[in-house]
Biopython code that builds the backbone (N, CA, C, O; Angstrom):
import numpy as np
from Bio.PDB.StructureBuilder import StructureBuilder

atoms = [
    (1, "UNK", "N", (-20.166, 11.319, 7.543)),
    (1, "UNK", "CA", (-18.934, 11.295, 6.773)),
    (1, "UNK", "C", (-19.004, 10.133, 5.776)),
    (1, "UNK", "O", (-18.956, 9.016, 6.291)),
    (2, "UNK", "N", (-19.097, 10.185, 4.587)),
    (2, "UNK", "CA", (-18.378, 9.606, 3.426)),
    (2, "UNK", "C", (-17.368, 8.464, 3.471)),
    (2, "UNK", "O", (-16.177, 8.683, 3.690)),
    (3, "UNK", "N", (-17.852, 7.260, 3.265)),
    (3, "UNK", "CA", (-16.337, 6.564, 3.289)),
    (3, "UNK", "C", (-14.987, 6.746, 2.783)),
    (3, "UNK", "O", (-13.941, 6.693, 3.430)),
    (4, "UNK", "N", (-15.160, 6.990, 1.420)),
    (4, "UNK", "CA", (-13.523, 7.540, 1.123)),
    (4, "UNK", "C", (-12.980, 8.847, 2.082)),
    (4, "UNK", "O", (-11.772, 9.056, 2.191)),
    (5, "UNK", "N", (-14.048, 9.753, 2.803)),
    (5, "UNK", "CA", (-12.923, 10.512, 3.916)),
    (5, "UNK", "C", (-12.704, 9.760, 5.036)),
    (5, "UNK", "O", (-11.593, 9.718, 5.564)),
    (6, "UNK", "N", (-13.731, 9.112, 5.486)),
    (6, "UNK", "CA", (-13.598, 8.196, 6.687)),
    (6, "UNK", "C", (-11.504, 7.289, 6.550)),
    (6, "UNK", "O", (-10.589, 6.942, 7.296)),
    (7, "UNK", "N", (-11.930, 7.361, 4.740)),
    (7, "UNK", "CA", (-10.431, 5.975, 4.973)),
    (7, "UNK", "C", (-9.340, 6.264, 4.395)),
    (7, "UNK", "O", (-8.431, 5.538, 3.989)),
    (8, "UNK", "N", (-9.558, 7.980, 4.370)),
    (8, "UNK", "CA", (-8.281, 8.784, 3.444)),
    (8, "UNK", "C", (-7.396, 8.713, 4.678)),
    (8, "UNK", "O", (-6.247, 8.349, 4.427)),
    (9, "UNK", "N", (-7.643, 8.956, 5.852)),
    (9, "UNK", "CA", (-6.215, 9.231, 6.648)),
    (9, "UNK", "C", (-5.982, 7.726, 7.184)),
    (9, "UNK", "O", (-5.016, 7.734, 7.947)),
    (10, "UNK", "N", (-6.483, 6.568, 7.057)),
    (10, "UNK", "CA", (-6.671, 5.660, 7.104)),
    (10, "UNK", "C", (-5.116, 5.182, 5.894)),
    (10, "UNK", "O", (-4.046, 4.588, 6.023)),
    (11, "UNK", "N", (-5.660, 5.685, 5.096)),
    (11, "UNK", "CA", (-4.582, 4.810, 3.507)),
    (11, "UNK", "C", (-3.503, 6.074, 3.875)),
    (11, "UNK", "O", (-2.347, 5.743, 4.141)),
    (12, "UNK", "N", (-3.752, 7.077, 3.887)),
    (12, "UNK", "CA", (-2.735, 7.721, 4.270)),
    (12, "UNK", "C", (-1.585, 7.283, 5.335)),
    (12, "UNK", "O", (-0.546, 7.168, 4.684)),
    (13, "UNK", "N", (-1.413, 7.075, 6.316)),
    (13, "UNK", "CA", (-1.155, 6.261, 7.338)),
    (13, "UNK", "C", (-0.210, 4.922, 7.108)),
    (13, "UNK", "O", (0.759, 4.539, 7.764)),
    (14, "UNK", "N", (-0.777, 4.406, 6.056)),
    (14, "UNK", "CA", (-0.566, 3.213, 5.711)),
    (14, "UNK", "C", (0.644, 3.492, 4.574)),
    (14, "UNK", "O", (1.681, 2.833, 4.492)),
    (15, "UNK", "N", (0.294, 4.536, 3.785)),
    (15, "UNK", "CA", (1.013, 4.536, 2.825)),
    (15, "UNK", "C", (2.380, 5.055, 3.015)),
    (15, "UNK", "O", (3.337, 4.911, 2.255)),
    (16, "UNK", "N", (2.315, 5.881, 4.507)),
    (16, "UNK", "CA", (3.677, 6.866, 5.048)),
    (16, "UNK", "C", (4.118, 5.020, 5.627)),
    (16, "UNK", "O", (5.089, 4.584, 5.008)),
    (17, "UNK", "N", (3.897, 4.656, 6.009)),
    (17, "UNK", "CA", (4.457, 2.851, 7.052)),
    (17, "UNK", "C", (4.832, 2.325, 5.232)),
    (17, "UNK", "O", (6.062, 2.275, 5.233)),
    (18, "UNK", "N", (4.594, 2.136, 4.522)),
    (18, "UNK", "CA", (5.567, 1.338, 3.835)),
    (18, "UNK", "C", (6.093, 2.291, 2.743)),
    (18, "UNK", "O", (6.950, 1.804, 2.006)),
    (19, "UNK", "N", (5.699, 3.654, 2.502)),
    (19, "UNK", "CA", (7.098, 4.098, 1.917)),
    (19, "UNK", "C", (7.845, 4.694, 2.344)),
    (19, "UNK", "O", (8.297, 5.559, 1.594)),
    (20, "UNK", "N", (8.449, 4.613, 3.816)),
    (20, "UNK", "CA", (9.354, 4.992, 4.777)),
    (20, "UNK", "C", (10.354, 3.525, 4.787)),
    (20, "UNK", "O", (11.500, 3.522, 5.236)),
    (21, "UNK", "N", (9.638, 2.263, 4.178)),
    (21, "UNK", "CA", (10.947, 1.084, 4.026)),
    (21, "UNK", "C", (11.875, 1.691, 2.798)),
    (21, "UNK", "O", (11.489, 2.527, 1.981)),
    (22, "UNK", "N", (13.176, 1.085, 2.851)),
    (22, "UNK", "CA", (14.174, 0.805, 1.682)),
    (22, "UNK", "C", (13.427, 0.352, 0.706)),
    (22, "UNK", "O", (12.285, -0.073, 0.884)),
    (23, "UNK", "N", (14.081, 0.413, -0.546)),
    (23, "UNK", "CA", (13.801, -0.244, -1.513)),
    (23, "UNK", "C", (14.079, -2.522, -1.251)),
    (23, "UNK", "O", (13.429, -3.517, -1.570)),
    (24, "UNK", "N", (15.301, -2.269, -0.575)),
    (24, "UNK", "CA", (15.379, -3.554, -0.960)),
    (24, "UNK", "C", (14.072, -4.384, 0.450)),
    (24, "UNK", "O", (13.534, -5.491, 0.432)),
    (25, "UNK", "N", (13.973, -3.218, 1.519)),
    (25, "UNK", "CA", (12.856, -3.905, 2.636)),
    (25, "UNK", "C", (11.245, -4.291, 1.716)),
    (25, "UNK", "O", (10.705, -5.392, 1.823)),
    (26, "UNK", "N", (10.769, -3.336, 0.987)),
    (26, "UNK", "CA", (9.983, -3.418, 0.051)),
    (26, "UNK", "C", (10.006, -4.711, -0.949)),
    (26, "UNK", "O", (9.257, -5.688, -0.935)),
    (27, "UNK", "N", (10.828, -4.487, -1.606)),
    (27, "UNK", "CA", (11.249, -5.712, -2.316)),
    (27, "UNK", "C", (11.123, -7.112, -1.481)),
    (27, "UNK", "O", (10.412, -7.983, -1.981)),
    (28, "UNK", "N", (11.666, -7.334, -0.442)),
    (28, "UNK", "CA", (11.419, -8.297, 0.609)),
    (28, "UNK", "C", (10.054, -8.658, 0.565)),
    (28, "UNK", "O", (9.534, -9.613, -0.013)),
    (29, "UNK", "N", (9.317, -7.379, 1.553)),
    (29, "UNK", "CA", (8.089, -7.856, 2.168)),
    (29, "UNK", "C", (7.410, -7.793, 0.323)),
    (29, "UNK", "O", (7.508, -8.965, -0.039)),
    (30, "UNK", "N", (7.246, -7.565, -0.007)),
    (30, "UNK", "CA", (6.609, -7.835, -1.836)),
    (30, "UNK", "C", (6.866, -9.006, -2.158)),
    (30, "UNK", "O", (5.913, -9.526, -2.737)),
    (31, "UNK", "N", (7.820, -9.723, -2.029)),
    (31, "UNK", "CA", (8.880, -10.685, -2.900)),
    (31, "UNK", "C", (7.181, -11.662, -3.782)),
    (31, "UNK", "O", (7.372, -12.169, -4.888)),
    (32, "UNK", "N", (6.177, -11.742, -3.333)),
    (32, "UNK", "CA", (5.074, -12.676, -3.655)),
    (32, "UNK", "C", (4.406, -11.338, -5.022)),
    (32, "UNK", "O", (3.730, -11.667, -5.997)),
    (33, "UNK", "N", (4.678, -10.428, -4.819)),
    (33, "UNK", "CA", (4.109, -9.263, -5.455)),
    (33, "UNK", "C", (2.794, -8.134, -4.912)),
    (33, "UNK", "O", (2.181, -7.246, -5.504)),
    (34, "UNK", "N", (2.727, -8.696, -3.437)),
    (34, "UNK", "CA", (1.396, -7.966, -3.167)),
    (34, "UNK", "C", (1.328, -8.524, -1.545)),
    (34, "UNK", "O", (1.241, -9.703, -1.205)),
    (35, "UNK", "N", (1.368, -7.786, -0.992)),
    (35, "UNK", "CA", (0.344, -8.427, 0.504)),
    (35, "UNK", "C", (-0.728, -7.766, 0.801)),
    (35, "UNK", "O", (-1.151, -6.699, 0.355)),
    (36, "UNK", "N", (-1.198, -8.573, 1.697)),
    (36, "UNK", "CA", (-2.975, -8.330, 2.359)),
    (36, "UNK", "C", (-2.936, -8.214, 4.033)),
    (36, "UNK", "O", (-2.153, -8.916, 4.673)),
    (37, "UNK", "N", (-3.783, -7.337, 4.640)),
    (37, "UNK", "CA", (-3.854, -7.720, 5.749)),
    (37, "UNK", "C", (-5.008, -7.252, 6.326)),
    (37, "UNK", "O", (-5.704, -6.714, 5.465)),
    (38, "UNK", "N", (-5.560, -7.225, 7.534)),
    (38, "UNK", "CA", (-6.754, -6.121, 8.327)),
    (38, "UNK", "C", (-5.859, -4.971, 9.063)),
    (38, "UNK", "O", (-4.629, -4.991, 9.013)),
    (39, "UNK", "N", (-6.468, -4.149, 9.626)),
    (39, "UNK", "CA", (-6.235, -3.374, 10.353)),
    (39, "UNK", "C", (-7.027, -2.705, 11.186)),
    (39, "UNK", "O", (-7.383, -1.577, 10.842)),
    (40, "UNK", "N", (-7.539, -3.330, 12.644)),
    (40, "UNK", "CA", (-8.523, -2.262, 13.268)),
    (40, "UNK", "C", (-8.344, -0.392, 13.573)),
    (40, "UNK", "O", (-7.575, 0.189, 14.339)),
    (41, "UNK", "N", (-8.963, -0.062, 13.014)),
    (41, "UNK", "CA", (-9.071, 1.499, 13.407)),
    (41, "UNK", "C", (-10.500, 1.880, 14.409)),
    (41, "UNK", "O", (-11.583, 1.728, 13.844)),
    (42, "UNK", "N", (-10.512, 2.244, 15.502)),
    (42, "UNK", "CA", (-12.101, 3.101, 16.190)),
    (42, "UNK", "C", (-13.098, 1.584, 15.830)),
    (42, "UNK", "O", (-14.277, 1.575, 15.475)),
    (43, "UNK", "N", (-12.396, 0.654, 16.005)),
    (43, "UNK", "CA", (-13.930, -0.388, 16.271)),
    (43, "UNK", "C", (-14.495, -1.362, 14.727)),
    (43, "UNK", "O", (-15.413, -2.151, 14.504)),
    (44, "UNK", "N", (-13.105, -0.631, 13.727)),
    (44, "UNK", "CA", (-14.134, -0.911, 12.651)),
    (44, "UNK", "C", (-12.862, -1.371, 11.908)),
    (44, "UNK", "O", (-11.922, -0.582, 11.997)),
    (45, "UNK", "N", (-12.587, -2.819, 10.985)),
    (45, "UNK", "CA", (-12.276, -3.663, 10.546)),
    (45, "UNK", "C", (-11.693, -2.797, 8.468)),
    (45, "UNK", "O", (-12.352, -2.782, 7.429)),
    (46, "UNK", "N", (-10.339, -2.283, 8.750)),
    (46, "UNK", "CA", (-10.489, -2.795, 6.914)),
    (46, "UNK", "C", (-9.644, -3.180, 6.496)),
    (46, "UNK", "O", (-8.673, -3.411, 7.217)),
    (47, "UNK", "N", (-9.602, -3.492, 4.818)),
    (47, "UNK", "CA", (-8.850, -4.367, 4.347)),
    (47, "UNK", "C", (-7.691, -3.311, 4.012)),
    (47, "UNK", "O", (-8.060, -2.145, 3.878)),
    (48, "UNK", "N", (-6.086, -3.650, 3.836)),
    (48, "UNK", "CA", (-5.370, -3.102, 2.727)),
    (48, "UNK", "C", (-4.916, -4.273, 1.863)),
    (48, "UNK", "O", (-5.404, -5.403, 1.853)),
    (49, "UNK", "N", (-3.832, -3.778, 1.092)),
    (49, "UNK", "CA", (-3.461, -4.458, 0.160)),
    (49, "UNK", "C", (-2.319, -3.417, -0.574)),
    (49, "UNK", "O", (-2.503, -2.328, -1.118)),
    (50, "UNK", "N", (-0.834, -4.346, -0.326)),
    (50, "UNK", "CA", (-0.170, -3.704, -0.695)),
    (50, "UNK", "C", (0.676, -4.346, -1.825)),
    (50, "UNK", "O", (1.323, -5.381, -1.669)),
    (51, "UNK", "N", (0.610, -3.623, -2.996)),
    (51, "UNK", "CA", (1.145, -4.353, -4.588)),
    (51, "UNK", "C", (2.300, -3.768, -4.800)),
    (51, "UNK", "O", (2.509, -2.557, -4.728)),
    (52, "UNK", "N", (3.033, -4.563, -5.052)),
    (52, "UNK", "CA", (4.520, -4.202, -6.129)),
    (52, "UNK", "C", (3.744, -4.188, -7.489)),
    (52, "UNK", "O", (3.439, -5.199, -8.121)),
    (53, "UNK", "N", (3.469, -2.897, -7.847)),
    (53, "UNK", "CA", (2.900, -2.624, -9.730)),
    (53, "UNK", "C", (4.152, -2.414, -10.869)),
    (53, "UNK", "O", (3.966, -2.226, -12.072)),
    (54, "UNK", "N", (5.142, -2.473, -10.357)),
    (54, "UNK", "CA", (6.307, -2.095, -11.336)),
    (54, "UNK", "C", (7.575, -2.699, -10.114)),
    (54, "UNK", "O", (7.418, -2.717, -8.893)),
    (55, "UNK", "N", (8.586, -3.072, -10.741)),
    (55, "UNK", "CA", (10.027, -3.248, -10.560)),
    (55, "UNK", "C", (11.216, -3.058, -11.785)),
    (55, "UNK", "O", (11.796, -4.029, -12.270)),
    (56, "UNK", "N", (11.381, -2.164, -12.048)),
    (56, "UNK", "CA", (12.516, -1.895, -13.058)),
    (56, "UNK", "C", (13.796, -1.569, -12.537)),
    (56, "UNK", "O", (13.980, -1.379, -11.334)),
    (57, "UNK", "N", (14.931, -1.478, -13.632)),
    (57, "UNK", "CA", (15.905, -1.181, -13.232)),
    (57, "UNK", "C", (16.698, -0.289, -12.155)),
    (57, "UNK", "O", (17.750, -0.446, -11.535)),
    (58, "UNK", "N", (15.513, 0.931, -12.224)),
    (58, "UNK", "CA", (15.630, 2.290, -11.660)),
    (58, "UNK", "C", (14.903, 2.718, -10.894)),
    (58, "UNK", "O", (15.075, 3.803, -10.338)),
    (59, "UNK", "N", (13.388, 1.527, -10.592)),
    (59, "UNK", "CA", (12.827, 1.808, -9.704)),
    (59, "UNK", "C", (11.807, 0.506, -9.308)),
    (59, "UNK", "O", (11.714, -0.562, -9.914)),
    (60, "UNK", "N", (11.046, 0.961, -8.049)),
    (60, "UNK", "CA", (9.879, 0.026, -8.040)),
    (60, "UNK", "C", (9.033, 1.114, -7.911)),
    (60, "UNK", "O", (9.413, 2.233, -7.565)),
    (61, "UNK", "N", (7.340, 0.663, -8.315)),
    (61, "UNK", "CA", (5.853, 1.354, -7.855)),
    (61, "UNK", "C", (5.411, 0.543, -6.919)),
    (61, "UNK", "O", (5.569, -0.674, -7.005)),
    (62, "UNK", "N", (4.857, 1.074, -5.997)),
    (62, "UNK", "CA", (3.957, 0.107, -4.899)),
    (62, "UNK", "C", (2.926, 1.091, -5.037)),
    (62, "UNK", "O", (3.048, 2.292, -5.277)),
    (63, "UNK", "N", (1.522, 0.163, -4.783)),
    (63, "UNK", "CA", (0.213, 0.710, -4.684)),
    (63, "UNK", "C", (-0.261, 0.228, -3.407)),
    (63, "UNK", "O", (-0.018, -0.954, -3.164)),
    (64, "UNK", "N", (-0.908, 0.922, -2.515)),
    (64, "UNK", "CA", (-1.464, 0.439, -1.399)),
    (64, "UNK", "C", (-3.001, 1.107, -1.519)),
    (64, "UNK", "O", (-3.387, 2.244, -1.792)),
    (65, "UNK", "N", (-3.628, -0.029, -1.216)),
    (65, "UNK", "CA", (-5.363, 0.398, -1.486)),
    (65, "UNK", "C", (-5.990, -0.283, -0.019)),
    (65, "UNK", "O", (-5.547, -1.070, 0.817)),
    (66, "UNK", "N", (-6.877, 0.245, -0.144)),
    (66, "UNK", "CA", (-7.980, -0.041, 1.342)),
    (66, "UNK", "C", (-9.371, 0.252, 1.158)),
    (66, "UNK", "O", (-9.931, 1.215, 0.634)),
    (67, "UNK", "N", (-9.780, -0.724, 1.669)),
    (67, "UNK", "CA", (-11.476, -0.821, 1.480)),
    (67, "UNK", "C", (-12.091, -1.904, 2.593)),
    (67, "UNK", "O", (-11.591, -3.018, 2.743)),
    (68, "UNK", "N", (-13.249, -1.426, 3.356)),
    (68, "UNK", "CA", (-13.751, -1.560, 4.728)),
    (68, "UNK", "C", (-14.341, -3.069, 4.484)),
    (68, "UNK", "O", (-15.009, -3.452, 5.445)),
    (69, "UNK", "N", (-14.213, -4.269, 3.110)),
    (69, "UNK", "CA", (-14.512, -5.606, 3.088)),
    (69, "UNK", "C", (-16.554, -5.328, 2.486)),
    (69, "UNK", "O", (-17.192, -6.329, 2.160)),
    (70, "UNK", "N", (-17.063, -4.272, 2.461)),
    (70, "UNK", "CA", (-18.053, -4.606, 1.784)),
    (70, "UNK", "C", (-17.630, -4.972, 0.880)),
    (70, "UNK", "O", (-16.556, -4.507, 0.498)),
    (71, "UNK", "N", (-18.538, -6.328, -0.120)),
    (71, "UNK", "CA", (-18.248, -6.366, -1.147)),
    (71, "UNK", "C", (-18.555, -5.653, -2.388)),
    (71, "UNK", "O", (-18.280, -6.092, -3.504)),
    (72, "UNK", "N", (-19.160, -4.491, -2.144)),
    (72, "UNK", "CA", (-19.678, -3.627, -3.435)),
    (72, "UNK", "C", (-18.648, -2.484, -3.337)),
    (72, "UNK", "O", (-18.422, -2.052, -4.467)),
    (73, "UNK", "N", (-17.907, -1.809, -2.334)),
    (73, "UNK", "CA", (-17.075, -1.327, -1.765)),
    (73, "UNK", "C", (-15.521, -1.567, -2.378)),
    (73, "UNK", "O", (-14.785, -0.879, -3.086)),
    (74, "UNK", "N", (-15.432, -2.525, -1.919)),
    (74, "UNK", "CA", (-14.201, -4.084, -2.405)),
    (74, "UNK", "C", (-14.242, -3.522, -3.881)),
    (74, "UNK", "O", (-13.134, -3.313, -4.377)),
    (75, "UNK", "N", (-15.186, -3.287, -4.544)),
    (75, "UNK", "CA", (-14.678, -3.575, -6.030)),
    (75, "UNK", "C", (-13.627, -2.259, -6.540)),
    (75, "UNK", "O", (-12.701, -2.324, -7.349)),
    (76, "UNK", "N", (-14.228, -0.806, -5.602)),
    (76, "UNK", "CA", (-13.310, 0.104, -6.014)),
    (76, "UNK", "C", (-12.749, 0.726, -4.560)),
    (76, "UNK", "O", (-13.423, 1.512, -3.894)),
    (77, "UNK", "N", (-11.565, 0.312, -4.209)),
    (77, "UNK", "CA", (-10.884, 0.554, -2.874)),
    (77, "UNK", "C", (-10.402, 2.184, -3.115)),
    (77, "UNK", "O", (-10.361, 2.608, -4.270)),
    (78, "UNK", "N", (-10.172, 2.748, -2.388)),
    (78, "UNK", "CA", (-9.187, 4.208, -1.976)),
    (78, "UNK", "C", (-7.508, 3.322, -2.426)),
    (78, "UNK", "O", (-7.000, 2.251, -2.095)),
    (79, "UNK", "N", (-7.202, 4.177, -3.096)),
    (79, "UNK", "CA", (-5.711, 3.648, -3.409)),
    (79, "UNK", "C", (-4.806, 5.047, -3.059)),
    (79, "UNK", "O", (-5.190, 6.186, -2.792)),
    (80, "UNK", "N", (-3.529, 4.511, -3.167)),
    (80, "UNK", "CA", (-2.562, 5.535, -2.780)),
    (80, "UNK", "C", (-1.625, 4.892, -4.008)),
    (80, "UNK", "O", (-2.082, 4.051, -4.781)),
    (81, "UNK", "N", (0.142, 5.543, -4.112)),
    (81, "UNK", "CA", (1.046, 4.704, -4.469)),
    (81, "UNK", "C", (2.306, 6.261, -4.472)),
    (81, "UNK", "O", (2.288, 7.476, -4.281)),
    (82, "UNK", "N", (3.323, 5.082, -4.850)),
    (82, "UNK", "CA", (4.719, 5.919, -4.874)),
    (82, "UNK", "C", (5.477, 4.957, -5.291)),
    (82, "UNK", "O", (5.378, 3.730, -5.321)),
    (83, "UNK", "N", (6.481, 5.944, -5.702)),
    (83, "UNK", "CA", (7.921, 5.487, -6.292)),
    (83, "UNK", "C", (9.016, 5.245, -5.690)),
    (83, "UNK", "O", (9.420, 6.313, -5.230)),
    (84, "UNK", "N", (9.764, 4.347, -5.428)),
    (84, "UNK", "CA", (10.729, 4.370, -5.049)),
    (84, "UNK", "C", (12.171, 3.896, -5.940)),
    (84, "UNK", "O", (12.419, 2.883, -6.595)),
    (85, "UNK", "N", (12.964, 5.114, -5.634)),
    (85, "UNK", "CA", (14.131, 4.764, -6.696)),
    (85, "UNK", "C", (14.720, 3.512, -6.090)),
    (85, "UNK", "O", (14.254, 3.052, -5.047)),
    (86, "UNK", "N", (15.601, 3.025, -6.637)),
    (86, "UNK", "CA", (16.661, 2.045, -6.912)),
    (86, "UNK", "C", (17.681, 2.258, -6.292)),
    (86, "UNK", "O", (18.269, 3.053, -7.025)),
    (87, "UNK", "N", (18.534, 2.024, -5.107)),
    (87, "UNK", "CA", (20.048, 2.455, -5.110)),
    (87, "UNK", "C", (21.067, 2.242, -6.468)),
    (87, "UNK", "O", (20.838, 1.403, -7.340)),
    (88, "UNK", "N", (22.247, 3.179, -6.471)),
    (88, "UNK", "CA", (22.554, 3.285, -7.348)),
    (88, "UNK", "C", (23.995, 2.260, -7.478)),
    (88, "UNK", "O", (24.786, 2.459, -6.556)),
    (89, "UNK", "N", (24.227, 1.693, -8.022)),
    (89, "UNK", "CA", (25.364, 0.383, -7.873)),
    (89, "UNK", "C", (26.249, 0.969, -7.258)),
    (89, "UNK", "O", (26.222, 2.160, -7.570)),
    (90, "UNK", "N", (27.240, 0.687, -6.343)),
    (90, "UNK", "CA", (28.435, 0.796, -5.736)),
    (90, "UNK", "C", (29.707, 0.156, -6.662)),
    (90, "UNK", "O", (29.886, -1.060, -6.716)),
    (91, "UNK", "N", (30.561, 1.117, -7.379)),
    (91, "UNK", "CA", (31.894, 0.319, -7.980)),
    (91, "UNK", "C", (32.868, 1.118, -8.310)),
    (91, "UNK", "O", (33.914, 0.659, -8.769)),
]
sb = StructureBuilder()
sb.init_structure("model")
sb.init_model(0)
sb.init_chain("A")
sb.init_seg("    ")
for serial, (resi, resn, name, xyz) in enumerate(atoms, 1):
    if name == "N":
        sb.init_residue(resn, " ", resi, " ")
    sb.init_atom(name, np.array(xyz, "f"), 0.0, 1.0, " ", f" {name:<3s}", serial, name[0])
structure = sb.get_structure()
């Protein structure tokens, strides 16, 4: 198996866990613009990385990418992303 299938349900996974937060939980855990972390899966170590790429009025983009820490690997990760609207003002 191929690494990008090996780490599609991998980013998949990852990407349903943070766009199942609110907008404003997102916004929170982002507030720096991006986090990093590991995640063991079956024995084997990878990276994600999750970016606030947009915050506008009406929405935010988050990108979440993953790649197993080779560094030749590292340079082009499996990415995912989505939109999340904005609540709409209360008045």
């Amino acid at each position: 198996m191929k690494y990008p299938d090996e780490w599609r349900p991998i980013l998949d996974a990852e990407t349903k866990r943070w766009s199942a937060m609110s907008c404003s939980q997102l916004l929170s855990r982002l507030s720096a613009e991006e986090e990093t972390y590991e995640i063991d899966v079956n024995s084997k170590t990878y990276q994600v990385e999750v970016k606030l790429l947009e915050n506008t009025d009406a929405y935010i983009h988050v990108m979440v990418a993953i790649d197993d820490g080779h560094w030749l690997r590292a340079m082009k990760p499996l990415t995912s992303g989505f939109i999340r609207q904005k609540d709409e003002p209360k008045g």
